[in-house]
RODRENTI-588386 format. One record per residue (C-alpha): residue in three letters; x, y, z. Coordinates in steps of 0.1 Angstrom, whole numbers, plus 5000, padded with zeros to 4 digits. Layout:
{'ALA',{X,Y,Z}}
...
This chain:
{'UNK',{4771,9856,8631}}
{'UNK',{4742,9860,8611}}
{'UNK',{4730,9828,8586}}
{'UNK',{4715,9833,8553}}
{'UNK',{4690,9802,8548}}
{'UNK',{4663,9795,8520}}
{'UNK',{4633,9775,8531}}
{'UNK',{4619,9749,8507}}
{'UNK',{4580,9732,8506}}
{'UNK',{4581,9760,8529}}
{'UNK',{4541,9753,8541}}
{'UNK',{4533,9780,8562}}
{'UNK',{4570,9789,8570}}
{'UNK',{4571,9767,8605}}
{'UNK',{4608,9759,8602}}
{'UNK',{4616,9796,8592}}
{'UNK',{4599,9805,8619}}
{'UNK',{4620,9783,8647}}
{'UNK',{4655,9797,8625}}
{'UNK',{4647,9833,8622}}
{'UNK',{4666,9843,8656}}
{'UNK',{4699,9831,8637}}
{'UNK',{4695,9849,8602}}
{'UNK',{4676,9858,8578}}
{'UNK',{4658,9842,8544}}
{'UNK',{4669,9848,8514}}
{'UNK',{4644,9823,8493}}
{'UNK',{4617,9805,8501}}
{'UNK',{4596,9782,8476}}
{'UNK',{4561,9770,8484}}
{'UNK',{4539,9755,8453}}
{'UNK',{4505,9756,8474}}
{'UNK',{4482,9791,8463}}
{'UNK',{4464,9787,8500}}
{'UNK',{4496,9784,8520}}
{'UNK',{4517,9812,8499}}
{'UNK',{4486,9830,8513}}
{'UNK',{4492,9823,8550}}
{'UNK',{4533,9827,8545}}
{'UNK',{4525,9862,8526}}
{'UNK',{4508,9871,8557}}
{'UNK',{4535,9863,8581}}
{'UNK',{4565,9868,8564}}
{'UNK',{4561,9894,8540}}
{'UNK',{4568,9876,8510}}
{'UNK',{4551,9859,8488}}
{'UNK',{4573,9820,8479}}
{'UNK',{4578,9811,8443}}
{'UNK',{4557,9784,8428}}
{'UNK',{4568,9750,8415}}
{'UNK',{4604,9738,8426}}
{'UNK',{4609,9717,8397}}
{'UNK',{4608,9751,8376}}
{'UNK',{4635,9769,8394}}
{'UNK',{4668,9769,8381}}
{'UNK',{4692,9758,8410}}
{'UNK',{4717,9787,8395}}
{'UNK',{4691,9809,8402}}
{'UNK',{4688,9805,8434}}
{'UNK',{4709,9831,8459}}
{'UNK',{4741,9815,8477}}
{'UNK',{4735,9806,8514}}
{'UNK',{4743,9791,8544}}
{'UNK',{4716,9769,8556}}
{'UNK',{4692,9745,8535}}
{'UNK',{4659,9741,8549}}
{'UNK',{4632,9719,8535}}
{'UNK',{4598,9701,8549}}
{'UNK',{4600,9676,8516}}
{'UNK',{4564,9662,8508}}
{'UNK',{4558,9631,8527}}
{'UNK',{4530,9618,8515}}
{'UNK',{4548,9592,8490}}
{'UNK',{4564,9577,8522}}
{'UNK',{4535,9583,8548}}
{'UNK',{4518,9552,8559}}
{'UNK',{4483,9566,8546}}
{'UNK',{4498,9580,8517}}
{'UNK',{4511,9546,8509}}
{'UNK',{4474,9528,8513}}
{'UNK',{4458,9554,8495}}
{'UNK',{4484,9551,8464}}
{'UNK',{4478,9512,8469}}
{'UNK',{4442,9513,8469}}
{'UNK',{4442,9539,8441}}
{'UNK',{4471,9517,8417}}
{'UNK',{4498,9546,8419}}
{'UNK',{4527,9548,8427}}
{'UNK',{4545,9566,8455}}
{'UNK',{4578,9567,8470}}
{'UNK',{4601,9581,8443}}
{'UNK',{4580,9563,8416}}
{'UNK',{4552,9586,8426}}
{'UNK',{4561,9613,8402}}
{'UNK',{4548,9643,8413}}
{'UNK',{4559,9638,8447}}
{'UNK',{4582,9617,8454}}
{'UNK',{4610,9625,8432}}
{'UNK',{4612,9661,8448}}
{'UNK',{4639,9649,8469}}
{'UNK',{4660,9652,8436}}
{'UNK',{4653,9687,8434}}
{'UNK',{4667,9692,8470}}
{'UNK',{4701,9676,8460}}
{'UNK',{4706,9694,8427}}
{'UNK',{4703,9727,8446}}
{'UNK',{4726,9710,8473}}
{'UNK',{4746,9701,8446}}
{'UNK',{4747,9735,8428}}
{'UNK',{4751,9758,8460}}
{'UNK',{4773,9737,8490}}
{'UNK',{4754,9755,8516}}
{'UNK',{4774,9746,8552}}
{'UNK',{4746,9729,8563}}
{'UNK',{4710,9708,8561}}
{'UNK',{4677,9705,8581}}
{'UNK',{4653,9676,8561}}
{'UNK',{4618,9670,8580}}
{'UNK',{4597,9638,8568}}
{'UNK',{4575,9616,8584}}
{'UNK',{4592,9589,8604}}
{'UNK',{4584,9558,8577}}
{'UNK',{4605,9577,8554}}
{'UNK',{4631,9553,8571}}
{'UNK',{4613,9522,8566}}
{'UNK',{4596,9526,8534}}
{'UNK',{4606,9503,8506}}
{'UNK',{4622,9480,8534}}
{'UNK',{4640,9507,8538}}
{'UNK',{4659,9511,8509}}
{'UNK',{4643,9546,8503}}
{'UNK',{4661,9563,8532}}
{'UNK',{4697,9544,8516}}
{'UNK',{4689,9563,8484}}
{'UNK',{4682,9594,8504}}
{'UNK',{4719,9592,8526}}
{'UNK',{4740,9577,8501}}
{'UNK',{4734,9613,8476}}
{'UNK',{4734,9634,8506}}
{'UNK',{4769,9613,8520}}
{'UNK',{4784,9602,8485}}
{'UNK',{4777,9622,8459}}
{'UNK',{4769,9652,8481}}
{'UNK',{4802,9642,8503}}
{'UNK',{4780,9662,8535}}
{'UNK',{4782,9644,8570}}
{'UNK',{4747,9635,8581}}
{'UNK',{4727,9627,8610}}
{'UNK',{4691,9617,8616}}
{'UNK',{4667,9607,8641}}
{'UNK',{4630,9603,8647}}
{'UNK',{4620,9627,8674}}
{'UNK',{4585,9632,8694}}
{'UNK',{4569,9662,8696}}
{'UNK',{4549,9655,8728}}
{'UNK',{4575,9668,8754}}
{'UNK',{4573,9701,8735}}
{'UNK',{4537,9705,8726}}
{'UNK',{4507,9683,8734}}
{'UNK',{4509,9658,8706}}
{'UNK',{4521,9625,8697}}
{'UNK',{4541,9637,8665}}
{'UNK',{4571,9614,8655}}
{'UNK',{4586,9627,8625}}
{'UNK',{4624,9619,8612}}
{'UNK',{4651,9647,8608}}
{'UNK',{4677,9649,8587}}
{'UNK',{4712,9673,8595}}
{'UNK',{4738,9674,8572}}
{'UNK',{4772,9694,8569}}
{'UNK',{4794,9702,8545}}
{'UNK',{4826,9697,8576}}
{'UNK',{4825,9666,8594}}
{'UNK',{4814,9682,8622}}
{'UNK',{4799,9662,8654}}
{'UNK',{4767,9667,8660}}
{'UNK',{4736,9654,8684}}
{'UNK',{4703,9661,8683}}
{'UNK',{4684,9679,8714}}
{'UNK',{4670,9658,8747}}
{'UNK',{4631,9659,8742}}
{'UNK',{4614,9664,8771}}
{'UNK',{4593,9631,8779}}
{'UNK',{4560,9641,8789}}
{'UNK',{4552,9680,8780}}
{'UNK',{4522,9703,8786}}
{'UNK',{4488,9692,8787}}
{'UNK',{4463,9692,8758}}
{'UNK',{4440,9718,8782}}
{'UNK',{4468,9743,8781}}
{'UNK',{4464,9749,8741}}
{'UNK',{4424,9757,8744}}
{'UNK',{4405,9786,8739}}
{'UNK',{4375,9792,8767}}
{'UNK',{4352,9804,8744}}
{'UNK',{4344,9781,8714}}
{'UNK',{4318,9791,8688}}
{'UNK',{4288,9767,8685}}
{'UNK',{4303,9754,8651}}
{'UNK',{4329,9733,8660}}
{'UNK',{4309,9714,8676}}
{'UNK',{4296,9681,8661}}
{'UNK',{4261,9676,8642}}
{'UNK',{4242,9648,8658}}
{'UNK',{4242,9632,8622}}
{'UNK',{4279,9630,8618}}
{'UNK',{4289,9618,8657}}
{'UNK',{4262,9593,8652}}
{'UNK',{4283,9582,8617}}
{'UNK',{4317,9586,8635}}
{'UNK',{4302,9566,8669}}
{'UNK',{4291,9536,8643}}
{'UNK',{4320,9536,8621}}
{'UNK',{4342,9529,8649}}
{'UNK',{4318,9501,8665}}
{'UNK',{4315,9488,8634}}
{'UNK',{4357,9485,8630}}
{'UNK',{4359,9474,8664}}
{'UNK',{4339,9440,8659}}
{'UNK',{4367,9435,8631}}
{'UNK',{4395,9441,8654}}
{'UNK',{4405,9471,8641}}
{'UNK',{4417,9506,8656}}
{'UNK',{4401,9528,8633}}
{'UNK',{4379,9557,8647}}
{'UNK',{4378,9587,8663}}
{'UNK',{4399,9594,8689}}
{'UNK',{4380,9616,8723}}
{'UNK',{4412,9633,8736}}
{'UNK',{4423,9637,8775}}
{'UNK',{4426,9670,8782}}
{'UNK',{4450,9661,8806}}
{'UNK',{4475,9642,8782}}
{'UNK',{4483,9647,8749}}
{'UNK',{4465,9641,8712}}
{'UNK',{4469,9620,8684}}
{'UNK',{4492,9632,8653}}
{'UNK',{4473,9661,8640}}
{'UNK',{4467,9656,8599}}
{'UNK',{4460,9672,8570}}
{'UNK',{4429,9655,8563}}
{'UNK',{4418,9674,8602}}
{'UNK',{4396,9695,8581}}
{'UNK',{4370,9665,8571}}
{'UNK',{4354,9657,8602}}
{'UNK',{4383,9661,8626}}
{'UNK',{4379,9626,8640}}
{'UNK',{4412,9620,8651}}
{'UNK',{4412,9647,8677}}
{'UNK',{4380,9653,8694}}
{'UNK',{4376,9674,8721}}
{'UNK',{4352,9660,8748}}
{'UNK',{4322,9683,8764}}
{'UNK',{4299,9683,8790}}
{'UNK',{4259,9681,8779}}
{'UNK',{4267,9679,8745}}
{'UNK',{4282,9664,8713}}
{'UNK',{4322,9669,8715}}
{'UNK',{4340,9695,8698}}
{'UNK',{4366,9697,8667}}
{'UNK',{4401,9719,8676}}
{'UNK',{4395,9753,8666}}
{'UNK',{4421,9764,8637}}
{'UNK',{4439,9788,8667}}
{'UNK',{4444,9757,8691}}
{'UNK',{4455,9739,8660}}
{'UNK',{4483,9764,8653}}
{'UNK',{4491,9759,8692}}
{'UNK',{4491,9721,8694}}
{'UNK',{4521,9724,8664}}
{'UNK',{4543,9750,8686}}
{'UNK',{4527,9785,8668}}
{'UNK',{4525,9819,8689}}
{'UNK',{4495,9832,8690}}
{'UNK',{4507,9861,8670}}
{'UNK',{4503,9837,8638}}
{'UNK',{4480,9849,8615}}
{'UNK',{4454,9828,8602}}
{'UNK',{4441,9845,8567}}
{'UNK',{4428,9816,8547}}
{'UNK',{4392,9793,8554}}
{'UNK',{4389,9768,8585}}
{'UNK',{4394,9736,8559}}
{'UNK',{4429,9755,8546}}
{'UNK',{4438,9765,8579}}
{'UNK',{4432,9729,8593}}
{'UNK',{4451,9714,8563}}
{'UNK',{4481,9741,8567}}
{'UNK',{4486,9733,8606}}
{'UNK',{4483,9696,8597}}
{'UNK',{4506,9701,8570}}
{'UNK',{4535,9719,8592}}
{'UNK',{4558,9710,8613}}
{'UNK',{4561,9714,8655}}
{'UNK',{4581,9745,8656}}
{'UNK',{4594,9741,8690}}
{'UNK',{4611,9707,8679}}
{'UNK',{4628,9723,8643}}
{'UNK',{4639,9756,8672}}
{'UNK',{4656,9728,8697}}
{'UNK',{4676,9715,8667}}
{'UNK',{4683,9746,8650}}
{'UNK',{4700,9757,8679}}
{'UNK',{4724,9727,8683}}
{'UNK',{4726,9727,8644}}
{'UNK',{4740,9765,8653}}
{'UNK',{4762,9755,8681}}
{'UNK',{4778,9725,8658}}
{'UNK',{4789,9755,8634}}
{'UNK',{4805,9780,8654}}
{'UNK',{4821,9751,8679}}
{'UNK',{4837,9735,8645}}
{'UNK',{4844,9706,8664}}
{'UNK',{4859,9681,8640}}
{'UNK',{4849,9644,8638}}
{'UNK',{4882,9623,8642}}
{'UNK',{4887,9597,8616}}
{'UNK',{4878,9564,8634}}
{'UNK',{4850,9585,8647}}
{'UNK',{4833,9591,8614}}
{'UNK',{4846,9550,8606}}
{'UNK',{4821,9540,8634}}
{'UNK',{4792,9567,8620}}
{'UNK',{4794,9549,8586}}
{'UNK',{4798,9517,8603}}
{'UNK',{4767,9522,8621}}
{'UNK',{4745,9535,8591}}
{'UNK',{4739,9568,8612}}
């Protein structure tokens, strides 16, 4: 059988792109000018703007529910910065953070048979955790869908330390479990190109800045710096804020300053084929590919999400008792 899904905060289309083999998108909704750019190129199509502005009604009937909800109001950094800055963020954060509504009203307006949520992993403990109860008891109570989530790591997939937090839901109470990552995956050598343009490498000036700001950190006790990579493990969490000075993932070289990731071993480090096409500037790029999700990780769980459906194996009753009873 074939699925109809829409994909919503679609970014660059990354979980489309791991749920494509099962169906086909009917909708997909993407407020960034830069990424509807990258998604045009890819996908054909060009996503409508601004969610709050769409009318759930609107919106065609479908199957599967697919949405990469902004996680900066939950993010650790996203939190300082909102601290530091006196704003708000979690659902107070008003541009952001009350998106999640518009996810449930289309939930609420369309029943699709089933849910795939991606958010950063602190989504769970933000607000000592009393953001995630809001976020389970609408999608269980007043959604009435059976849900499932776990925080899962992309590094057995691609060569990254990525933990981000999924969220499954269906309309049946049907069991579900989400895929075995592999523990350790393919090296960070495996995703580079052999020949890198001169540019991505760093000026003396700013390795000189990035080599004292983390000295200077370090007499304070602190972690913060750049990070040199092995090229025989994996990277830190690639971000959005990559494009800046690309501190967090350095790429070491011999005789010389190292290297940022170019935007190509970017797409590769999240799980991209090479077939991707990369239309917009390096700083979009970087922020697009920092933005997204791992696709290999979202294809895993699509596929049991898939086999949950067409098994429709029921949960018994005590068995959903002990799901509740166990806040899963």
């Amino acid at each position: 059988m074939l699925y109809k899904f829409i994909d919503l905060f679609a970014g660059i289309g990354g979980i489309r792109l791991a749920f494509e083999e099962y169906g086909q998108c009917i909708f997909s909704c993407e407020w960034d000018v830069k990424a509807q750019e990258t998604y045009h190129a890819n996908f054909g199509e060009t996503p409508v703007g601004d969610i709050r502005t769409v009318d759930e009604k609107e919106i065609p009937n479908h199957d599967i529910l697919l949405a990469g909800f902004p996680c900066q109001p939950f993010s650790i950094a996203g939190v300082s910065k909102k601290n530091s800055l006196g704003r708000n963020h979690g659902f107070l954060d008003e541009t952001q953070g009350t998106l999640f509504f518009d996810i449930a009203r289309i939930i609420r307006e369309k029943h699709p048979q089933a849910f795939l949520l991606e958010n950063v992993k602190n989504l769970r403990s933000h607000d000592k955790g009393n953001t995630f109860k809001v976020i389970k008891n609408i999608l269980e109570n007043e959604l009435g869908y059976t849900v499932y989530d776990a925080v899962l790591n992309a590094k057995g997939l691609v060569p990254q330390n990525r933990e981000r937090i999924y969220i499954v839901g269906f309309k049946k109470p049907l069991k579900f479990e989400f895929p075995e990552i592999p523990k350790e995956g393919p090296p960070l050598r495996s995703i580079l190109e052999e020949n890198v343009e001169d540019k991505y490498t760093l000026s003396d000036k700013l390795w000189a800045y990035l080599q004292a700001y983390k000295e200077k950190h370090a007499k304070k006790g602190n972690g913060f710096g750049y990070g040199l990579a092995d090229l025989d493990s994996y990277s830190r969490t690639l971000s959005a804020r990559y494009y800046k000075d690309g501190s967090e993932i350095l790429i070491p070289q011999e005789g010389k300053n190292p290297r940022r990731l170019t935007p190509t071993e970017c797409a590769r480090l999240q799980g991209f084929p090479d077939t991707f096409k990369i239309v917009v500037s390096n700083t979009a790029a970087y922020k697009q590919f920092g933005n997204s999700v791992a696709v290999p990780v979202v294809r895993l769980i699509a596929e049991k999400m898939i086999q949950a459906i067409e098994s429709d194996d029921l949960l018994q009753v005590e068995e959903k008792r002990g799901m509740a009873h166990a806040g899963k």
